[in-house]
C-alpha positions in Angstrom: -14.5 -5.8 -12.1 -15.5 -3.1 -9.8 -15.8 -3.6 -6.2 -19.1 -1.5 -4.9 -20.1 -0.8 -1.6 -21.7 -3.7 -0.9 -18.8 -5.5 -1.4 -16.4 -3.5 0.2 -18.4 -4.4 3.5 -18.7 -7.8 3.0 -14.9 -7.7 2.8 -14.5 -5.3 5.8 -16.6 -8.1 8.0 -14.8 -11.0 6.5 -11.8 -9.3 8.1 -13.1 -7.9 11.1 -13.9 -11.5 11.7 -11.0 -12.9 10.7 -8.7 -10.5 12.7 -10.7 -9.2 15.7 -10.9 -5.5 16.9 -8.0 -5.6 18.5 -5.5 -6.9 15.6 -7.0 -4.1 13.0 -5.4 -1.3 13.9 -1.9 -3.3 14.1 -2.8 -4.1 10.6 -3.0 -0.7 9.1 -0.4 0.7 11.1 2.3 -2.1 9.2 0.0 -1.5 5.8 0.1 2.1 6.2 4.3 1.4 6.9 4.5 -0.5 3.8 2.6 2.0 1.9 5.2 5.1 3.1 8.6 2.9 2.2 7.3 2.1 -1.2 6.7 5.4 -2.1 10.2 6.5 -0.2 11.6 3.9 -2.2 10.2 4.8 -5.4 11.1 8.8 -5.0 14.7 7.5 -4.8 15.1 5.4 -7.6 13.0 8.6 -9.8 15.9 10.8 -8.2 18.9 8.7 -9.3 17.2 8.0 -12.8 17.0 12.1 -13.1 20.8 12.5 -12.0 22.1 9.2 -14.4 23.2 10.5 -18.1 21.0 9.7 -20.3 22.7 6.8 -22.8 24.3 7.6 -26.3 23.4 5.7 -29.1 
């Protein structure tokens, strides 16, 4: 299923409605958070796979 952009804006009202004007930008700011410590957190576990010996069979 692909979301167009008709549907993105529905969505986008739905929450502007839901949240207010003033609650958005709080919203991305802990989203955008979230976003940054996954990827942080995924770097980290890449780096210790690349420094772990790799098993004998």
């Amino acid at each position: 299923m692909k979301l167009g952009t008709p549907e993105i804006l529905l969505i986008l009202c739905v929450v502007l409605l839901l949240f207010g004007g003033k609650k958005i930008p709080e919203l991305m700011k802990g989203l955008g958070q979230g976003v940054k410590e996954f990827k942080d957190a995924s770097k980290t576990t890449e780096h210790k796979d690349e420094n772990t010996p790799a098993e004998k069979k």
